[in-house]
N, C-alpha and C positions, 0 to 999 in steps of 0.2 A: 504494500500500500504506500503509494506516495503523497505526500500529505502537501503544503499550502506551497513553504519554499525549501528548496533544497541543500540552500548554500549553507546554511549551520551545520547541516550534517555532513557537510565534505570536508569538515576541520579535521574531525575523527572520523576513523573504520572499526563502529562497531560491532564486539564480535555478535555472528548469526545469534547465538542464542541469546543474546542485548536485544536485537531486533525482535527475534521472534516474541519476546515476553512483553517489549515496548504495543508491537502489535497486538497481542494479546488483548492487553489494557485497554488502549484506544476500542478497540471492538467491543471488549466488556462495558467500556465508559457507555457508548454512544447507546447500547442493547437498554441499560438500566436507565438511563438521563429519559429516551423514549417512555420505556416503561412506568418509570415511576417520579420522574420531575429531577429539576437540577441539583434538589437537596441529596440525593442519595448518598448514603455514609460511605465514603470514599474505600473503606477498610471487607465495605459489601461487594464493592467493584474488585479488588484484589482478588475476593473469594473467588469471585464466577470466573474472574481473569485466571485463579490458578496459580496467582505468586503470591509471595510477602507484602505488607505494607512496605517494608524496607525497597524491595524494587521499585515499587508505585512511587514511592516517593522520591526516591534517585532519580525516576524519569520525570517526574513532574512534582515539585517543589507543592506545590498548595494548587487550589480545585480550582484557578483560574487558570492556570499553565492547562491543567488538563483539559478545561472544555472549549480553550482556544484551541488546544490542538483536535479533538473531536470534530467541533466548528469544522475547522480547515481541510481534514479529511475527509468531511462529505462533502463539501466545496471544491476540491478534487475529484471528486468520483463522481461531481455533477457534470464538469468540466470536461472530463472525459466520456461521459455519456454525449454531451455537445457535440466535442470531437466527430465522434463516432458518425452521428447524423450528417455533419459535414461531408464526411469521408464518402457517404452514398450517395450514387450517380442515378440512383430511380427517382419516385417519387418525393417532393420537397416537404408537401404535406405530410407525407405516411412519416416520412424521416421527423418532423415534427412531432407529431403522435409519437412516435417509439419515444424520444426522445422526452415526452414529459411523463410517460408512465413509469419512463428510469428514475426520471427525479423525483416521483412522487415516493419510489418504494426505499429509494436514501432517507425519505420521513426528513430532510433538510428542515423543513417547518416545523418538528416538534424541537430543533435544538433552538427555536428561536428565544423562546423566555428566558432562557441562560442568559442571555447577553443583558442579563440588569445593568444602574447606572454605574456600579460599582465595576461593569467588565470594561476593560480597556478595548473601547470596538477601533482605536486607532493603532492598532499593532500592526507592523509591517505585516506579517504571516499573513494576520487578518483580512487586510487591504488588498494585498497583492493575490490573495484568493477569491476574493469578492468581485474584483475587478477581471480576472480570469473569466470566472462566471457568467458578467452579465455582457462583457464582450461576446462571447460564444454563443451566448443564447441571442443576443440581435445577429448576430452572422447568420444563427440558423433559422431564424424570424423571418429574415432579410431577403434570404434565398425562396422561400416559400409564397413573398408579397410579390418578388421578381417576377416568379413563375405565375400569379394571378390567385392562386391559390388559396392565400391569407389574405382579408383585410385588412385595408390598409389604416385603419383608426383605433389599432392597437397597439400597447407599446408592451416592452420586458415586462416593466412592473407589470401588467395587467396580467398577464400569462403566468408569472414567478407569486402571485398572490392569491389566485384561485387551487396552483398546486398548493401553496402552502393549508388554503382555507379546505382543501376538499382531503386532502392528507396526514390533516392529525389528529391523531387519537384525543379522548381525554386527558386531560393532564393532569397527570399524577395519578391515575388512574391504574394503571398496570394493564389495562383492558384493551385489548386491541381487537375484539371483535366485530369491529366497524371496517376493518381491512376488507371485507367482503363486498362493498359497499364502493370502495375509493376509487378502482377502476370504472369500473360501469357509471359513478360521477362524471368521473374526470373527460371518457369520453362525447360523454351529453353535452359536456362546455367546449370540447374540442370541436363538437360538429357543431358548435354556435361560431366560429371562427373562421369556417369555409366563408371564401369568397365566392359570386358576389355574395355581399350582406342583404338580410333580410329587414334590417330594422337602424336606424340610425343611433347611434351611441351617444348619451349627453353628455356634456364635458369635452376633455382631450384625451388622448392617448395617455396611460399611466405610466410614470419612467421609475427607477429606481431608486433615483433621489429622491422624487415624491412619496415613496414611501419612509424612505429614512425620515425627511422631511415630518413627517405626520408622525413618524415614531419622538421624535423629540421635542413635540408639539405638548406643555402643559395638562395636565386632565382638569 
């Protein structure tokens, strides 16, 4: 698993079983953070990871280090799902569709309430992950409006905010029996997104900023 940036880890070459346990974690973090919210007792994650607190803690100092790096590795693995849809020469739409049922099932949206005021959302890792992101996903937006296919009075945010609304579980809930559910959503919003449009949209197109925007908006 390649996580947000690389260049810290080409200081050192750690050895396989560093990685393999570092990996470990990260996959226990993100499994229990979905499950059960961002409180979970860090010493619970060890458990299901399989190692010591003593590792846990070597690799990630305290439970911000960790769920920056969680963050980051689905922000990777969305990234690369992007990738992917790029890379295909068929259909622009279809490649879209595959391409948001990927990001729905990283569950990217339930890490989002981690990020309280207390999390540092301006960390390089952070940034240069996020921005990865939402590059790829207008690339592959871009290609599908090209082609006629997509409407053209939508933007990232709009797309990156329905996966997020139609793909999270309860929170804190441990319950994910709504996954039944998330596909057969996600595609009812997808075929509102065929061009032409059926219906005129109010507003403008939603961008990514305007959500950040609206997240650090007062309540």
């Amino acid at each position: 698993m390649q996580t947000a940036t690389a260049h810290s880890r080409k200081a050192t070459r750690p050895r396989a079983d560093a990685l393999r346990n570092r990996e470990r974690i990260v996959t226990a973090a993100r499994e229990m953070f979905v499950e059960f919210g961002p409180e979970v007792p860090l010493d619970e994650i060890a458990r299901r990871a399989g190692v010591g607190n003593a590792t846990l803690y070597r690799n990630f100092p305290d439970r911000d280090a960790l769920v920056r790096e969680v963050v980051c590795s689905v922000m990777d693995r969305t990234a690369l799902a992007a990738e992917q849809a790029l890379a295909e020469t068929g259909d622009a739409f279809e490649a879209l569709e595959r391409f948001v049922h990927v990001a729905a099932d990283e569950r990217i949206s339930a890490l989002c309430p981690m990020i309280s005021s207390t999390f540092d959302q301006h960390h390089p890792d952070l940034e240069a992950a996020r921005e990865r992101v939402e590059r790829l996903v207008e690339e592959v937006m871009d290609r599908a409006k090209a082609a006629g296919q997509l409407r053209s009075d939508v933007g990232v945010g709009d797309l990156m905010v329905a996966v997020a609304q139609l793909s999270r579980p309860p929170a804190g809930t441990g319950c994910l029996g709504t996954d039944r559910f998330v596909h057969r959503h996600l595609q009812l919003f997808l075929d509102g997104l065929r061009a032409p449009a059926r219906s005129v949209l109010p507003g403008e197109a939603t961008t990514m900023e305007d959500l950040r925007t609206c997240a650090r908006l007062p309540e």
